[in-house]
Legacy VTK file of the C-alpha trace (Angstrom):
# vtk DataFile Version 3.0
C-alpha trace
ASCII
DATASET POLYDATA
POINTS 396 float
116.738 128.599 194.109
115.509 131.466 192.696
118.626 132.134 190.786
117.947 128.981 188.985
114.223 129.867 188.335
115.266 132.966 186.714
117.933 131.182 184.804
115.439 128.522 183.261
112.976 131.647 182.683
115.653 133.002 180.480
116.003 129.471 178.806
112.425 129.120 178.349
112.790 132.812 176.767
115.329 132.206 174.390
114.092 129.096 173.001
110.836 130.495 172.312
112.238 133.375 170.434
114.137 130.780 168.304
111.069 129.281 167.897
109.573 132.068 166.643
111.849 132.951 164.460
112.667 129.573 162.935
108.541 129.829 162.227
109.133 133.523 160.547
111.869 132.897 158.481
110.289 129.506 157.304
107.408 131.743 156.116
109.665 134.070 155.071
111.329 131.446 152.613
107.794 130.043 151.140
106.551 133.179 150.323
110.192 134.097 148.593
109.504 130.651 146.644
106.792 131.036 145.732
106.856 134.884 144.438
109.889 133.379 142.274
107.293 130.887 140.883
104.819 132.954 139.969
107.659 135.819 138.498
108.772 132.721 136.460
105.925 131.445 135.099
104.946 135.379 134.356
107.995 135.473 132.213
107.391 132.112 130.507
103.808 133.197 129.665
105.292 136.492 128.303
108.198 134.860 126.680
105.050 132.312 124.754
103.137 135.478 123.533
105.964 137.322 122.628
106.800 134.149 120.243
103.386 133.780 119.138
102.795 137.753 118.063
106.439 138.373 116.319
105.308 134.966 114.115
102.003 136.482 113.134
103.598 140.442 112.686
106.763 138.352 110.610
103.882 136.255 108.317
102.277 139.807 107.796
104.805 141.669 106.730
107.062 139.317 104.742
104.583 136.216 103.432
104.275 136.894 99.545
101.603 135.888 97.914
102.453 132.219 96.932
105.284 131.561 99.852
105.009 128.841 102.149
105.511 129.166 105.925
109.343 128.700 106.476
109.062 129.404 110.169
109.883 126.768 112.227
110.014 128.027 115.743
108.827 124.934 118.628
105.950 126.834 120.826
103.723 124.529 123.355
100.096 124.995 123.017
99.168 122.745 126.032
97.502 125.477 127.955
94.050 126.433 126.596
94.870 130.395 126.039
97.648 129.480 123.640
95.523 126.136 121.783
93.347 128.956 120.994
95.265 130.115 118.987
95.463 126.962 116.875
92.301 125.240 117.159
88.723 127.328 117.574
85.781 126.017 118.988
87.504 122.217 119.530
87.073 121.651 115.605
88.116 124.542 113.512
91.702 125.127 112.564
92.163 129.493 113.632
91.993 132.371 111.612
95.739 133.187 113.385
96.516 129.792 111.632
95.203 129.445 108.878
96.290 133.045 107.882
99.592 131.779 107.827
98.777 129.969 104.777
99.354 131.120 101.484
97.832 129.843 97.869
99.734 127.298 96.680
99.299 128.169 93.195
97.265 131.543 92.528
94.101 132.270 90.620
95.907 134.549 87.985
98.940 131.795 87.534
96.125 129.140 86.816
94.457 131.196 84.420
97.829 132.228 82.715
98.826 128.695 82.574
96.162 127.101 81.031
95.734 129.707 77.931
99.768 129.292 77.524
100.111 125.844 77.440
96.832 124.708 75.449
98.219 125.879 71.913
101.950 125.954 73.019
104.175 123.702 70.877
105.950 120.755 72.468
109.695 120.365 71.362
110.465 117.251 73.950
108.092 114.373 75.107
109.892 111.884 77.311
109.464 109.520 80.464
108.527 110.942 83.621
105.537 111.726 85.681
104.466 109.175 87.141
102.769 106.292 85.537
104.061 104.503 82.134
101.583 105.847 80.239
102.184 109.358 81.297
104.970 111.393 79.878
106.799 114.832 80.628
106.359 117.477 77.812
108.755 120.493 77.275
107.152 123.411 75.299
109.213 125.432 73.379
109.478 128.742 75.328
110.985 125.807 78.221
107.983 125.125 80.158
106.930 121.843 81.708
104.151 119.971 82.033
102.677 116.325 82.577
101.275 114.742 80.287
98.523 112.155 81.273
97.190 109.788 78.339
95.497 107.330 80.788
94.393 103.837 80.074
91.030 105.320 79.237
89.451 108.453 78.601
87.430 107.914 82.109
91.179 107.973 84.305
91.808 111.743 82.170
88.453 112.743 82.813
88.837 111.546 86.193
91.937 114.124 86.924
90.226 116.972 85.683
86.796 117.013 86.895
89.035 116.403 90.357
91.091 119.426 89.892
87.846 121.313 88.802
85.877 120.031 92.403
89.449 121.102 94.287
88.921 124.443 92.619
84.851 124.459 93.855
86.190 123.740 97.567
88.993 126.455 97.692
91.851 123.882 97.951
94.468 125.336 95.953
96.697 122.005 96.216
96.834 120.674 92.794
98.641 121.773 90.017
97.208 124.046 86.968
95.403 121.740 84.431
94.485 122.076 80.886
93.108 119.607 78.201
94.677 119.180 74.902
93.376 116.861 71.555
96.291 114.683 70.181
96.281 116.559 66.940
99.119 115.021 65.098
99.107 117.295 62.176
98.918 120.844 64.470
101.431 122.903 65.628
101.242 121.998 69.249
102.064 117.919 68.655
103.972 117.848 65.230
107.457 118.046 66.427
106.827 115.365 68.450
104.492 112.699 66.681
107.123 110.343 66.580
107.191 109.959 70.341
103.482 109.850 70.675
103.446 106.903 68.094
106.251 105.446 69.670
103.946 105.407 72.774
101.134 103.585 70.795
98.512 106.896 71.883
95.548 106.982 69.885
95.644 110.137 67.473
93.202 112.865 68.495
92.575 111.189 72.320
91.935 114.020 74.532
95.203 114.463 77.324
95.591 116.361 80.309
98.871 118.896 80.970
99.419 119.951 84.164
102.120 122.020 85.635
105.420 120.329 86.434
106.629 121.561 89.545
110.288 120.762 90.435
111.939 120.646 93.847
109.726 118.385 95.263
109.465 116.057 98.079
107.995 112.650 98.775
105.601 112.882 101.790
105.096 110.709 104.629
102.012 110.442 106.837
101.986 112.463 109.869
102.240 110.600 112.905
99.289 111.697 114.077
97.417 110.273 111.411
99.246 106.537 111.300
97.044 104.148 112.992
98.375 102.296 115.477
97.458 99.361 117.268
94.150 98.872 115.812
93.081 101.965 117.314
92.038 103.628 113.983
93.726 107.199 112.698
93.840 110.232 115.378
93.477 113.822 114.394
91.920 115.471 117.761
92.847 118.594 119.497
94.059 116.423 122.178
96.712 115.004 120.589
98.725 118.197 119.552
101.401 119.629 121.321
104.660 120.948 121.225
104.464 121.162 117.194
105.954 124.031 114.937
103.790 126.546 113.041
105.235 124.871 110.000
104.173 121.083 111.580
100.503 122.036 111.708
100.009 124.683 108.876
100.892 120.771 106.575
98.515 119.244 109.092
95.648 121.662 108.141
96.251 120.743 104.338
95.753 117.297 105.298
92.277 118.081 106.584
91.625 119.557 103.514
92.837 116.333 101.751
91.302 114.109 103.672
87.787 115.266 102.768
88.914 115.431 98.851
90.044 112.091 98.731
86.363 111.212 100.531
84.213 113.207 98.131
86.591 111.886 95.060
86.754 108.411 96.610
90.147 108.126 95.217
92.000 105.354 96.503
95.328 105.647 94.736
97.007 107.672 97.522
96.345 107.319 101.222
94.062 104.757 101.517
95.902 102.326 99.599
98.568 102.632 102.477
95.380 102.317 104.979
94.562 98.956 102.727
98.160 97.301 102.825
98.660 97.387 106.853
96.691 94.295 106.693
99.982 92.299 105.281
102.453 95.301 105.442
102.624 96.485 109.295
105.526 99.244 108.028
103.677 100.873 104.942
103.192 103.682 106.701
106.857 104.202 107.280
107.000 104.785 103.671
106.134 107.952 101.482
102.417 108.603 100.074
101.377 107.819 96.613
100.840 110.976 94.495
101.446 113.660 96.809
104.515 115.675 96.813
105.945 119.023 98.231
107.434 121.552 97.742
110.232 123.442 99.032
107.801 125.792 100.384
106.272 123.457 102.450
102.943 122.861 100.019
101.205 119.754 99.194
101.005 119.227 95.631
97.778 116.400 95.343
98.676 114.956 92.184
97.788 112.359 89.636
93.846 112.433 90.965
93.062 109.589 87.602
91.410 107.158 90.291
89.367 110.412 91.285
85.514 110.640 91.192
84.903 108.218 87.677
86.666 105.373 88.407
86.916 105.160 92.172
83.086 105.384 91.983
83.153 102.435 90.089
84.876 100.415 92.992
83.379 101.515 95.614
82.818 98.549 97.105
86.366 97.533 97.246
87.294 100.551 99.187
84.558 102.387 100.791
85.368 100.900 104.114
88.752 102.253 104.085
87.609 105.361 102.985
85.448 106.065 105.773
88.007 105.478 108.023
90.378 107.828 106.592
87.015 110.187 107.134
86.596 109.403 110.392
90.113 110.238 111.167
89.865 114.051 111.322
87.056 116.331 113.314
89.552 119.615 112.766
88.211 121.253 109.376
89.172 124.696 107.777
86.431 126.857 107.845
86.339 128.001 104.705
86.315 124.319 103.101
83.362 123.910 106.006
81.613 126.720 104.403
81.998 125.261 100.786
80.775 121.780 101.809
77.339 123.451 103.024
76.789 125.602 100.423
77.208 122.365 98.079
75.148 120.197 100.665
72.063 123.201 100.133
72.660 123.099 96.504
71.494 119.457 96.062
73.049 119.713 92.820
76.996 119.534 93.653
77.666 117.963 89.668
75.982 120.732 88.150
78.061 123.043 89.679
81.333 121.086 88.890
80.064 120.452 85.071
79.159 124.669 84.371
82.895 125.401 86.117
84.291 122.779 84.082
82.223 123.668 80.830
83.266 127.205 81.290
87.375 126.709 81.298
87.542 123.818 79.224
86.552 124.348 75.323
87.214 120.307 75.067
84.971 119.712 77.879
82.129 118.388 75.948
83.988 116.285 73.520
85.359 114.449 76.998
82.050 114.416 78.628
81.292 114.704 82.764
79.772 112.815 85.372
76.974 110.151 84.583
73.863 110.679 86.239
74.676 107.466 88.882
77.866 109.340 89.592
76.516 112.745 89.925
74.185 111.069 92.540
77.285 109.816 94.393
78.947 112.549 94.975
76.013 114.576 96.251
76.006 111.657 98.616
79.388 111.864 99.892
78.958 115.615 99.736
76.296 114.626 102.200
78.145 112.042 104.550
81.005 114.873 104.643
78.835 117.642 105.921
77.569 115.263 108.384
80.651 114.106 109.713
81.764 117.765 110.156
78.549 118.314 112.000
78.807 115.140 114.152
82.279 115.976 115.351
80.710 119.627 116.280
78.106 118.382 118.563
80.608 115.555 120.147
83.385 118.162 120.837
LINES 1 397
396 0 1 2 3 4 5 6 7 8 9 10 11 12 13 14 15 16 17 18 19 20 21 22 23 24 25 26 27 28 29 30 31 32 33 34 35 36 37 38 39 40 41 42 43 44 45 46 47 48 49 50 51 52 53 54 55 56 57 58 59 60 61 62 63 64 65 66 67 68 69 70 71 72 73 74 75 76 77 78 79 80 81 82 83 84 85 86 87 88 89 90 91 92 93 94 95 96 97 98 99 100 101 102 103 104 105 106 107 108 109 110 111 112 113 114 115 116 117 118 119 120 121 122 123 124 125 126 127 128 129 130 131 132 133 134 135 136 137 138 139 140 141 142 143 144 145 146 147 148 149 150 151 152 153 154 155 156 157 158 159 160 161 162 163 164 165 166 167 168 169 170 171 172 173 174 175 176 177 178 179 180 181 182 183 184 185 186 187 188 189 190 191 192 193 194 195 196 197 198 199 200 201 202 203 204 205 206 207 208 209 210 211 212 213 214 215 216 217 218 219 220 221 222 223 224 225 226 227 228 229 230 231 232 233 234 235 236 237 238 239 240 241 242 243 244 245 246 247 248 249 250 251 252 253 254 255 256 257 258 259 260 261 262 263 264 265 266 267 268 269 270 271 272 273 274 275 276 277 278 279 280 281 282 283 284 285 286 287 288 289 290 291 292 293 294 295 296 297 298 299 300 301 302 303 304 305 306 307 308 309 310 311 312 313 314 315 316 317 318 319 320 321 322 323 324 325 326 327 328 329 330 331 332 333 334 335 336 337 338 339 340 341 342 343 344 345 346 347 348 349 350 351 352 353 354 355 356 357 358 359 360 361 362 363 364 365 366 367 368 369 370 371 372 373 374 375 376 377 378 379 380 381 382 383 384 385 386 387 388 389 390 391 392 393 394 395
C-alpha cells in the first residue's frame, strides 16, 4: 500500500511538472510571437520612412526647375504619421508635397515668350488647336503657337484675362499668352494673309497666341473626383490611400483647377462632363475638354474662351453645376489659399487683374476688360471661394 501511494505521488509529480511546463513554453511561444510582430512592423515602419526621405532627398537634388515628378513609387499613407506627410491640418496639401512640384512653365520663359512671338513673322497658318475657328501658327525661327480668333472678341478676351487671373493666383498651368492685331499689311501676318482670308477673319481683329506644347495627353477625371451614385464628387483626406507621389502631386493641380474653373465660371471643361451624366452615365469614362498633359506629368488648362466674360453671361445655365464641382474639394494649396484672401481683403479682385493685364499687354485697351457687372461677379465668387475654404476648415 504504501508502495502504491508513493508511486501515484510520483504520478501526481510528473504530471504537474508537464503541466508546468506546457504553461512555460506556451508563454514562451507568445512572447516569441509577438517580439516577431513588433520587430516586423519596426522594419515596415522603417522600410515606409526610408521610402518617404530618399523621394524627398531624390526631388532635391535632381528636380530642375520646370521637371515634373517622374517618381512613381506606391507608399500607404493610412497611418496618421505618414498622411502627414501629404495632407496638413485635414485640408492643406504639405509643404513635403507640394515641394515636389515644379512650375509648369517659368516666369522668365513667359516673359521671353510673349516679347518673341508678338512681332515674330508667321510662315505657316493651318488647322489645329482645337476649335474651327482656331488655327496653329508656325513662326519663322520654327516656333508654335495657337492661334485663337474666337467667334467674338468677348471668347479672346475671355482666354486672356483667364490666363492673366491664373497668373494673380500662382497657378502656373496654362500656357504663355500674348495678343496680336490681324495686321494684314505687317510683317508678322503678310506671308500668310491668304490663309487668314481663306478663314473669313476680320482684318485687324485682335487674336490670342499661346504656346503650343507637344507631347501631350488627354486627361481623364480622377476617380476620386467622378461622382458616383448620386453621391456628389469626393476629394477628402479620407479617401486617399495607397496612391503614388506622382497620383496626388496631379491631384493637387486639380484643387488648384477646381477653384479656377469656379472663379472663371467656365463651363467648357469639367463641368460640362458634370452636366451630361444626366443622359450620359459613362462621360466620365471619357477624357476632359481642354486640359491636356504633358509628358512631365503637368496639366496644361487650355482654351479658357468660356472663361470669366462669357460664362458670366450664363450663369444661370450652369451655376448649379459649378458649385458642385466647388463643393467637391476641401484640400487646397496653401499658397493659392493665401492668394484667395489677399484678393477677398482687396475688395477689388478686377482691378488687380485689369493693372496686371494693362501692364503686359500693349493691346489691352484696344480689347477692353471686365464690365463693371462682371467685375462685381468675380469679387463674388472670389468671395464664395474663400468661404468654402474656410467652411471646410472649421468642419475638418
Amino acid at each position: 500500500m504504501r508502495f502504491e501511494i508513493m508511486n501515484a505521488g510520483k504520478v501526481k509529480l510528473c504530471a504537474s511538472l508537464c503541466m508546468w511546463l506546457g504553461i512555460v513554453t506556451w508563454i514562451g511561444n507568445v512572447k516569441l510571437h509577438l517580439w516577431s510582430v513588433f520587430v516586423q512592423q519596426s522594419t515596415e515602419r522603417d522600410v515606409v520612412f526610408s521610402v518617404l526621405n530618399e523621394q524627398v532627398n531624390f526631388s532635391k537634388r535632381h528636380a530642375p526647375e520646370n521637371a515634373g515628378l517622374r517618381d512613381g513609387k506606391t507608399f500607404n499613407i493610412r497611418s496618421p504619421v505618414i498622411r502627414n506627410n501629404v495632407i496638413e491640418h485635414r485640408v492643406f496639401w504639405s509643404a513635403w508635397l507640394d515641394s515636389l512640384s515644379t512650375r509648369v512653365f517659368g516666369v522668365e520663359h513667359e516673359r521671353k515668350w510673349r516679347e518673341q512671338v508678338r512681332d515674330a513673322r508667321v510662315v505657316v497658318l493651318e488647322a489645329g488647336c482645337g476649335r474651327p475657328t482656331n488655327r496653329l501658327a508656325t513662326f519663322a525661327d520654327g516656333t508654335r503657337a495657337c492661334v485663337r480668333y474666337g467667334i467674338d472678341a468677348d471668347q479672346v478676351l475671355g482666354e486672356t484675362l483667364s490666363y492673366y487671373l491664373a497668373e494673380l493666383l500662382g497657378i502656373s498651368n496654362l500656357p504663355p499668352l500674348a495678343l496680336s492685331k490681324l495686321n494684314l499689311s505687317s510683317e508678322q501676318w503678310a506671308s500668310v494673309r491668304g490663309n487668314i482670308e481663306a478663314s473669313e477673319w476680320s482684318p485687324n481683329a485682335i487674336v490670342s497666341l499661346t504656346e503650343f506644347i507637344p507631347n501631350v495627353t488627354g486627361v481623364f477625371i480622377p476617380l476620386h473626383l467622378r461622382k458616383q451614385q448620386g453621391g456628389g464628387l469626393q476629394l477628402s483626406a479620407e479617401t486617399i490611400s495607397n496612391m503614388t507621389v506622382t497620383y496626388l502631386v496631379e491631384l493637387m493641380q486639380w484643387s488648384d483647377l477646381i477653384i479656377f474653373d469656379y472663379l472663371t465660371a467656365n463651363f467648357d471643361r469639367i463641368v460640362s462632363h458634370i452636366f451630361s451624366l444626366q443622359w450620359d452615365a459613362r462621360v466620365m469614362e471619357r477624357t476632359t475638354n481642354n486640359l491636356l498633359k504633358t509628358i512631365n506629368g503637368h496639366l496644361l488648362f487650355i482654351d479658357n474662351e468660356a472663361g470669366l466674360v462669357h460664362g458670366y453671361r450664363v450663369l444661370d445655365l450652369w451655376e448649379r453645376y459649378h458649385r458642385l464641382l466647388l463643393s467637391s474639394s476641401c484640400i487646397f494649396r496653401r499658397s493659392t489659399v493665401r492668394r484667395i484672401s489677399e484678393m477677398k481683403r482687396s475688395g477689388n479682385s478686377a482691378k488687380l487683374l485689369y493693372e496686371l493685364y494693362r501692364a503686359r499687354e500693349p493691346l489691352a485697351r484696344e480689347l477692353s476688360s471686365l464690365s463693371e457687372e462682371h467685375a462685381l461677379t468675380l469679387q463674388y465668387r472670389i468671395d464664395v471661394v474663400y468661404k468654402h475654404i474656410k467652411q471646410c476648415t472649421e468642419i475638418m
